[in-house]
Backbone bond lengths (Angstrom), bond angles and torsions (degrees), N, CA, C in turn:
res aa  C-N    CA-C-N  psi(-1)  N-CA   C-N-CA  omega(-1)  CA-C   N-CA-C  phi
1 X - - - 1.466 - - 1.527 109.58 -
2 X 1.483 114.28 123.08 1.661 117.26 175.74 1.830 89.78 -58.45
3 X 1.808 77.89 175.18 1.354 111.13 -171.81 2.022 112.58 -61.11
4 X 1.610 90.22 -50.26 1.368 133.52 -173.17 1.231 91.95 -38.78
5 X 1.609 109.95 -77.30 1.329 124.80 -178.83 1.829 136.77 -59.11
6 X 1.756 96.01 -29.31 1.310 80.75 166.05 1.634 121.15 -88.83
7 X 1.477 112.69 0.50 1.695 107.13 169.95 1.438 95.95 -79.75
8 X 1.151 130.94 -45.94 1.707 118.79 177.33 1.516 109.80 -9.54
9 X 1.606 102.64 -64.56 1.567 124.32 -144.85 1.321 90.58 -86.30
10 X 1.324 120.75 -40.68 1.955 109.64 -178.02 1.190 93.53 -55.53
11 X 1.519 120.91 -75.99 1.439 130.61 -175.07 1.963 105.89 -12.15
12 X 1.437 110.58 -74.88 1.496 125.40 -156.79 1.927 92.55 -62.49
13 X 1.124 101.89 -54.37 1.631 114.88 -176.86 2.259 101.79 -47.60
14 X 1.571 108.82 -37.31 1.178 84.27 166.67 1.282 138.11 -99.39
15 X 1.674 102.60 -11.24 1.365 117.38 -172.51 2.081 96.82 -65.72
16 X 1.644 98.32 -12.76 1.858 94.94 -173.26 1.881 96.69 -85.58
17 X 1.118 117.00 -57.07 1.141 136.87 172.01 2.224 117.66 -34.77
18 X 1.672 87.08 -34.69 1.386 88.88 170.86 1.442 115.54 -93.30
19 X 1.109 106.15 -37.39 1.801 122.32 168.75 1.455 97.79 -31.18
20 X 1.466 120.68 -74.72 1.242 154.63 -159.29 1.909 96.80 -36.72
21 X 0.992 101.89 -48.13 1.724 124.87 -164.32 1.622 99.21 -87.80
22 X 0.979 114.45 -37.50 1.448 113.68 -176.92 1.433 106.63 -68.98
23 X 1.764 106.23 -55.66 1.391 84.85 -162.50 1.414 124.35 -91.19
24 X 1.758 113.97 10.93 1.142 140.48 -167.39 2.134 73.76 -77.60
25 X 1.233 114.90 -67.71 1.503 109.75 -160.63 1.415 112.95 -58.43
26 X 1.478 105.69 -56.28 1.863 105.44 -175.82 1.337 110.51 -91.86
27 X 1.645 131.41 -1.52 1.391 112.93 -172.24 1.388 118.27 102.94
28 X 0.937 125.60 144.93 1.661 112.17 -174.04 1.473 98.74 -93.52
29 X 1.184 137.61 -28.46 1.623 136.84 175.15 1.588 115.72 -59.77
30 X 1.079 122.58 -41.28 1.649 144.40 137.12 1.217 137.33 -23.10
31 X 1.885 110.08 -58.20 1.114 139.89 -177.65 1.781 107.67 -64.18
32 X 1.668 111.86 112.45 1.064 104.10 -176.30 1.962 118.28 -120.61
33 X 0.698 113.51 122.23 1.619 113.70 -168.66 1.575 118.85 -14.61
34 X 1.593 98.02 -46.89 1.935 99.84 158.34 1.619 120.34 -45.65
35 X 1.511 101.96 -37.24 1.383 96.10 -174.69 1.601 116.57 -80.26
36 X 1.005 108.94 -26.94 1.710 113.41 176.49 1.004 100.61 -59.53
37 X 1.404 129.63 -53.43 1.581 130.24 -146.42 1.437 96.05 -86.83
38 X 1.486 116.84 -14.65 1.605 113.70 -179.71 1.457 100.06 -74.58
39 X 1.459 130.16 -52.30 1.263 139.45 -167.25 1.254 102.77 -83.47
40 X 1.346 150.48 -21.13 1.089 132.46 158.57 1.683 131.96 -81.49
41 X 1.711 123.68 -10.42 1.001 149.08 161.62 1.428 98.62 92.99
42 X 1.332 108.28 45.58 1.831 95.51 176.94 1.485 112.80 -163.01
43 X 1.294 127.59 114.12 1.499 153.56 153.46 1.442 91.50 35.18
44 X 1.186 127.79 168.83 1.346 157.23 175.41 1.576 100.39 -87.88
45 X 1.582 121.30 -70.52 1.350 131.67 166.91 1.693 93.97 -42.04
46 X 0.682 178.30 -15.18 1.776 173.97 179.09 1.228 113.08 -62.94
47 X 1.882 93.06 -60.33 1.105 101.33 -170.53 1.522 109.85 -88.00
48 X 1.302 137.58 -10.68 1.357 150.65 -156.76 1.747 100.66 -81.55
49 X 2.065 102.69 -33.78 1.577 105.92 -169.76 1.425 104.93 -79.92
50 X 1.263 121.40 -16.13 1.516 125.42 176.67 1.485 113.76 -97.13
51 X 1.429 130.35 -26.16 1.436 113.28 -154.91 1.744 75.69 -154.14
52 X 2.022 104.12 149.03 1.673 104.97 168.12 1.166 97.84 -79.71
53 X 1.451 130.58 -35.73 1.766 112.50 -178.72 1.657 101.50 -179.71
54 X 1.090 113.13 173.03 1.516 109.38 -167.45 1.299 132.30 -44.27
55 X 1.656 116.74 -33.67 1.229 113.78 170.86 1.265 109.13 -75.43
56 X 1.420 153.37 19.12 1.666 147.03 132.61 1.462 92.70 -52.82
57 X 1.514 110.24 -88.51 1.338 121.96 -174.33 1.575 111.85 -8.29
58 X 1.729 99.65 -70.23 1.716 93.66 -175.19 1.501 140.68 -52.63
59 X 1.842 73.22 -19.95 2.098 96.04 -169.93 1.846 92.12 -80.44
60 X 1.544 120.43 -38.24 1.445 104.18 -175.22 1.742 120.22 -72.41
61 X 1.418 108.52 -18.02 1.148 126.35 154.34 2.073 128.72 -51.49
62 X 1.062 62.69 -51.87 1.829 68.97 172.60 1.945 111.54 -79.85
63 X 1.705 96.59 -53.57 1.520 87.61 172.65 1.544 121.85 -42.66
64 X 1.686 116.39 -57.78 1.143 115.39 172.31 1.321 136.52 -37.81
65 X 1.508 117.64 -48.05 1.220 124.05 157.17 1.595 131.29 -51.45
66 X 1.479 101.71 -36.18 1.537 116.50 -170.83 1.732 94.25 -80.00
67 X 1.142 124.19 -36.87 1.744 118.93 167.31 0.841 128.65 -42.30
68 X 1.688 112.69 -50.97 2.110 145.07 -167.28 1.575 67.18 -61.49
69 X 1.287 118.64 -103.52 1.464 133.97 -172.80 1.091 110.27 21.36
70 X 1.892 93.28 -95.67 1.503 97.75 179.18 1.791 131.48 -45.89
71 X 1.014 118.22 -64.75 1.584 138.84 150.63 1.931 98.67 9.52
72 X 1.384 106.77 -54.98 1.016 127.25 -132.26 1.534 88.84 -103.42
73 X 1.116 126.52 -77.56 1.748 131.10 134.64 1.819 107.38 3.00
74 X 1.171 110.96 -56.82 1.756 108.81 -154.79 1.328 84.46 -94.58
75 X 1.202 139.33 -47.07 1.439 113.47 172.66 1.539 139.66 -63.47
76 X 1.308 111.77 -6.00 1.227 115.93 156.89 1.597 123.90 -97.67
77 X 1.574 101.89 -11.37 1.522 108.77 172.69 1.677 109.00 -67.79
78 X 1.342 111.06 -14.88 1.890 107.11 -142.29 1.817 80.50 -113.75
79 X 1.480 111.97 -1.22 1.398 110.34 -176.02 1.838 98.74 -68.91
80 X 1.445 115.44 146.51 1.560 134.28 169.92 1.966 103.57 -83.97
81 X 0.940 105.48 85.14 1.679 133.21 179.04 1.246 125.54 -142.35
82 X 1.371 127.07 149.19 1.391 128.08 160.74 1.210 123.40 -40.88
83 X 1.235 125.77 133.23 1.758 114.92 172.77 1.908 110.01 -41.69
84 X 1.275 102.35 -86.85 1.443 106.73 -166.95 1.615 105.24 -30.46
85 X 1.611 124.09 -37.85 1.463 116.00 -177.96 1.490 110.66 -78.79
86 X 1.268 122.72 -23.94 1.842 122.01 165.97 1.496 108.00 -58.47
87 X 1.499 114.23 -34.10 1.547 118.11 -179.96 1.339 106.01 -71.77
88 X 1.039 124.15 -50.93 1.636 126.59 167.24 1.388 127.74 -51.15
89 X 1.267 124.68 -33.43 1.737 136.51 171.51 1.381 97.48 -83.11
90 X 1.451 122.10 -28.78 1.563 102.21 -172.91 1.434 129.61 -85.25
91 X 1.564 101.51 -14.16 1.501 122.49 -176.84 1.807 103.16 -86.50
92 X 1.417 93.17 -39.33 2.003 103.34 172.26 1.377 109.33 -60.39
93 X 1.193 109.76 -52.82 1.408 128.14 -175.73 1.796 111.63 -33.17
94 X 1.503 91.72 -70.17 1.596 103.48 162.86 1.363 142.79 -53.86
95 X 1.348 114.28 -21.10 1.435 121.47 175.51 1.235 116.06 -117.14
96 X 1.684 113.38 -1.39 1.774 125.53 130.78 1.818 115.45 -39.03
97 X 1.348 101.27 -70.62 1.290 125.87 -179.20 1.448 96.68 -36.38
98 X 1.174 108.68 -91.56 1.769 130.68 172.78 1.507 110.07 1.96
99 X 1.579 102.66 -59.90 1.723 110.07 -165.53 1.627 104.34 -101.35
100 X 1.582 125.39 -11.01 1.213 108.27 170.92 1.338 110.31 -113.43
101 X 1.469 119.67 18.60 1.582 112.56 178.16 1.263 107.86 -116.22
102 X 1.314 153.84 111.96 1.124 147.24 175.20 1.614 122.29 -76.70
103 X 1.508 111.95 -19.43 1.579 126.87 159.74 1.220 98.35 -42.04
104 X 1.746 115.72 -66.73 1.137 122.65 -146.22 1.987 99.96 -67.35
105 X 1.529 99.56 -59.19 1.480 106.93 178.62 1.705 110.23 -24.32
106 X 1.268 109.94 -48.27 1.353 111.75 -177.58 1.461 123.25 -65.74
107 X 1.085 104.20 -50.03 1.742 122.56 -178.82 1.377 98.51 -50.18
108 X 1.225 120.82 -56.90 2.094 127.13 168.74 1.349 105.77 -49.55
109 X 1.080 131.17 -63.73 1.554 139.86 177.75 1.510 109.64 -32.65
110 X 1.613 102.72 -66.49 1.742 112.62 -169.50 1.854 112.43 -73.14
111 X 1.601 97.80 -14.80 1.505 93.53 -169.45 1.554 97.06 -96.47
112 X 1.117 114.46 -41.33 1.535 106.95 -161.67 1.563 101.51 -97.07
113 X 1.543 127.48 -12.98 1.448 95.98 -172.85 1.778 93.27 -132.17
114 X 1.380 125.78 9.66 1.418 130.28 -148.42 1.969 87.10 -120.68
115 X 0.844 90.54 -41.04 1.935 84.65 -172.78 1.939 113.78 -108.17
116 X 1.101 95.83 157.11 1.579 105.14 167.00 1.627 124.24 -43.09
117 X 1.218 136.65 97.63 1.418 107.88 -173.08 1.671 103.18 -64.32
118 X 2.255 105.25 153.14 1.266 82.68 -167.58 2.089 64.74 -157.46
119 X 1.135 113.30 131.73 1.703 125.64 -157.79 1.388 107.86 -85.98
120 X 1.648 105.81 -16.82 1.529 113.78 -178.09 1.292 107.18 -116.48
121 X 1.397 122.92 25.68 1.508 122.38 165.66 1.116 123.27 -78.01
122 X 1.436 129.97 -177.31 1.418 114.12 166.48 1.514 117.80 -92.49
123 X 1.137 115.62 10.04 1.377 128.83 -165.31 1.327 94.66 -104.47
124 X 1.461 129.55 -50.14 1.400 122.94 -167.83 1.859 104.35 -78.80
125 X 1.576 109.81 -21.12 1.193 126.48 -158.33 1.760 90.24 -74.31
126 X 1.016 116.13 -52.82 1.862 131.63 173.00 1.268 109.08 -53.25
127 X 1.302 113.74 -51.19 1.553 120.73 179.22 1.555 105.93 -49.61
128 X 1.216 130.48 -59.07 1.043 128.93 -159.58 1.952 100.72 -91.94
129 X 1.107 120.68 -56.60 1.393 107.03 160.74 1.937 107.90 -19.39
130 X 1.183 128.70 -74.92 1.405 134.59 -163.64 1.419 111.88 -55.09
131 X 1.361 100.05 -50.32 1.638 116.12 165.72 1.534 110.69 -47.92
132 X 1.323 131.31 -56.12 1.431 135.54 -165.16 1.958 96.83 -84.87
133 X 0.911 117.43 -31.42 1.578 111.12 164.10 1.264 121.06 -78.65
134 X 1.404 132.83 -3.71 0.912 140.81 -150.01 1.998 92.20 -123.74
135 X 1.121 98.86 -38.19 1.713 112.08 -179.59 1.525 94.18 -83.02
136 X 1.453 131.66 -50.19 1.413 105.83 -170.79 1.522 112.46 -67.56
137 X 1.589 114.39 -37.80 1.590 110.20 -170.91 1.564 102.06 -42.03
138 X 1.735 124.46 -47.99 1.512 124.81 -141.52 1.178 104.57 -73.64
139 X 2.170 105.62 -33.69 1.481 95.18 -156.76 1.743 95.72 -96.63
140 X 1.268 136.64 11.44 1.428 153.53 125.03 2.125 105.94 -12.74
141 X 1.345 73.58 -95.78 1.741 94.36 162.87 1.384 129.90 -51.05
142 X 0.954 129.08 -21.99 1.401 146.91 171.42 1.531 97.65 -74.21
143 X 1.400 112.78 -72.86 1.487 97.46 -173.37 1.589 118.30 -75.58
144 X 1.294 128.57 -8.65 1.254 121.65 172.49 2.249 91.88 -72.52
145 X 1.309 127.94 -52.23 1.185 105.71 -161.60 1.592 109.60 -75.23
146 X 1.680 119.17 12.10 1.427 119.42 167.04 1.551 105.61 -73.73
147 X 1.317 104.27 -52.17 1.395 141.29 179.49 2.045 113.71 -19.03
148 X 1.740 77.27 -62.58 1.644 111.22 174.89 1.519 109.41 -85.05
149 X 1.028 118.83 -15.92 1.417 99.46 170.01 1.410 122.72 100.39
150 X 1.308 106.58 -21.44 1.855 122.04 137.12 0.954 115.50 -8.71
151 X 1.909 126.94 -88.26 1.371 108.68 -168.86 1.503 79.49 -130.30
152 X 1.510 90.22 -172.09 1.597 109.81 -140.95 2.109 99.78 -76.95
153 X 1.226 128.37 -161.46 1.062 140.83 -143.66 1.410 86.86 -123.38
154 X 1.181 130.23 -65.35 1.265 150.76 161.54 1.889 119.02 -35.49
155 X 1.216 106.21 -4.57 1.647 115.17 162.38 0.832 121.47 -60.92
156 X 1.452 125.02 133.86 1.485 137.07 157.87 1.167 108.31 -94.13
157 X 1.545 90.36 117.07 1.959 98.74 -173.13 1.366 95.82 -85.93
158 X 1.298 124.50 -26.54 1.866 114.43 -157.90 1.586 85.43 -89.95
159 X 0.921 157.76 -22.32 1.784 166.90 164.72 1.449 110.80 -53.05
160 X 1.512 112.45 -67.61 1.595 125.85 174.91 1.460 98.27 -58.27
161 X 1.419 140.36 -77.40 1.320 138.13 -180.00 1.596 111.66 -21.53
162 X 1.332 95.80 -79.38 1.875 103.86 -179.85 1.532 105.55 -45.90
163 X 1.472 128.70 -20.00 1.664 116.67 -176.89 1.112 107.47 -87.24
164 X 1.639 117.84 -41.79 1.217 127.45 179.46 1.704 119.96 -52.65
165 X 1.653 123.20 -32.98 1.562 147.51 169.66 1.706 92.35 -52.76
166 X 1.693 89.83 -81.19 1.448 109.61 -174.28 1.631 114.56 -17.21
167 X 1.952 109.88 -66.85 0.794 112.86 177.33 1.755 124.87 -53.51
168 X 0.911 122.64 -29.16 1.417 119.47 -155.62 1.807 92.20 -95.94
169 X 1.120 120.41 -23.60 1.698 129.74 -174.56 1.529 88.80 -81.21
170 X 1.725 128.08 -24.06 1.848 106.67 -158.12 1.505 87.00 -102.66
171 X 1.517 119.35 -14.55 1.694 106.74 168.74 1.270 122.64 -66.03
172 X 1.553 92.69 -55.99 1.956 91.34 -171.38 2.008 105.72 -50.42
173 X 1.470 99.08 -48.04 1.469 87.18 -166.46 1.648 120.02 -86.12
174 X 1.680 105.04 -6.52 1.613 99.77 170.12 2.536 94.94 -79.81
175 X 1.101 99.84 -12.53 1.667 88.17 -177.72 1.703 123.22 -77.66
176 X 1.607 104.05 -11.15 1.277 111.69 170.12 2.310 112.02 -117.65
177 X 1.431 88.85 3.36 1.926 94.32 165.14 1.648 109.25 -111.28
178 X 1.222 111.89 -29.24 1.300 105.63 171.92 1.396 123.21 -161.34
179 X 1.842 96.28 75.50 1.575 123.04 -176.14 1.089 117.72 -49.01
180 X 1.122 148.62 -13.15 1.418 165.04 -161.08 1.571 101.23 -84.41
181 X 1.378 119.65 -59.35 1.359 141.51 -170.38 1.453 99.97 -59.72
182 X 1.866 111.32 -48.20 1.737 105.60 -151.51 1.614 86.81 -118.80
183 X 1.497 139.46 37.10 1.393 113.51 176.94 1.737 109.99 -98.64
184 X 1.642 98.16 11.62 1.600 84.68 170.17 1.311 104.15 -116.11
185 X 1.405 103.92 142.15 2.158 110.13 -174.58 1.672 90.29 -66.06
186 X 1.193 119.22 -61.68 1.695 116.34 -176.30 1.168 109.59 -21.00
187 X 1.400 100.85 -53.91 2.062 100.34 -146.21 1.990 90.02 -75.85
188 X 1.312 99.11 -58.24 1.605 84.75 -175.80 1.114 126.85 -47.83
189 X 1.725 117.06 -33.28 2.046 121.16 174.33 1.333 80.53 -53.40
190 X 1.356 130.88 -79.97 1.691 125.28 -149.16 1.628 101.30 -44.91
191 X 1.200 141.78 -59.00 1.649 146.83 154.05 1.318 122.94 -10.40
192 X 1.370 104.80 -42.61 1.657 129.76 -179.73 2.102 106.14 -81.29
193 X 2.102 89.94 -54.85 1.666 94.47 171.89 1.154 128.38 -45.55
194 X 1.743 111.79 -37.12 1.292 108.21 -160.39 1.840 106.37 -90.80
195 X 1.039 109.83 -34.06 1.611 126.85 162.68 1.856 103.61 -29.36
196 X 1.262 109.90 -62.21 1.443 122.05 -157.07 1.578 87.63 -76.15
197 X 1.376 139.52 -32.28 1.400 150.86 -161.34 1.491 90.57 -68.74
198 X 1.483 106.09 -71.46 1.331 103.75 -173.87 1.789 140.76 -23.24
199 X 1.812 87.96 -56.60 1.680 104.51 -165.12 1.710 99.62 -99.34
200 X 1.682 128.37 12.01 0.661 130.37 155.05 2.037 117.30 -82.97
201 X 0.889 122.27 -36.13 1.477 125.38 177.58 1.207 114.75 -50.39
């Protein structure tokens, strides 16, 4: 890679990175292209050669994240394990992520409590894409560990699925309404343990 080109990519990589910070502070409705370019230390034209205007920015923001995600998802899917225990690493997996990624912390922050919800965005449009891939893998696994003899015959896979969503949507947003409750990774895995305890008996 020329010289030229790899400042391009620092350049674009911070103008995302400063975005990130901005609109985490004022909001993305708020957040105005002067202000990025103030917090990132670079021209308006800077940011204009990389992105048409902030909503790119936000959408490469979310894509990026929504990749890590998946990435992250498919490597524990492609793991050689029992279903019900792939369901168990994958829900850990994520609220691993959660408390040791601070990208990620943010990306939750700016999407769910920093912008307008809006159902035809591309943000809500991803959201639910991830969500609905995320619901077929479980209830996949769900019926293979009925299958095996794991859990009982008498499961409601479309019930367990939707709790399993539920759950992981009432962490992220009970960890930024009432941080107190979720700032230890332990206590919430144990939250998560005892959940899986349950519908296993």
């Amino acid at each position: 890679m020329n010289k030229t080109k790899e400042e391009s990519l620092i350049t674009k990589e911070a103008i995302l990175q400063g975005a990130m910070k901005t609109f985490l502070h004022k909001g993305y409705s708020l957040t105005s292209l002067e202000d990025i370019a103030r917090n990132c230390k670079v021209t308006r034209g800077a940011i204009y050669h990389h992105f048409k205007g902030k909503t790119e920015i936000y959408d490469l923001l979310v894509q990026n994240a929504d990749e890590s995600m998946r990435d992250l998802l498919e490597n524990v899917l492609n793991e050689d394990l029992p279903p019900f225990v792939i369901i168990e690493k994958l829900i850990f997996s994520v609220v691993n992520n959660f408390y040791e990624n601070k990208q990620f912390r943010d990306f939750i922050e700016l999407t769910w409590f920093k912008r307008e919800t809006d159902l035809k965005d591309k943000s809500s449009l991803n959201k639910k894409l991830m969500s609905d891939f995320f619901i077929k893998k479980v209830k996949q696994l769900l019926k293979l560990a009925v299958k095996q003899n794991t859990l009982s015959k008498n499961t409601n896979i479309d019930i367990i699925s939707a709790q399993i969503i539920c759950l992981i949507g009432g962490f992220y947003r009970g960890y930024y309404i009432n941080p107190e409750l979720f700032k230890s990774k332990e206590k919430t895995c144990k939250l998560f343990a005892s959940y899986f305890n349950s519908i296993t008996k």
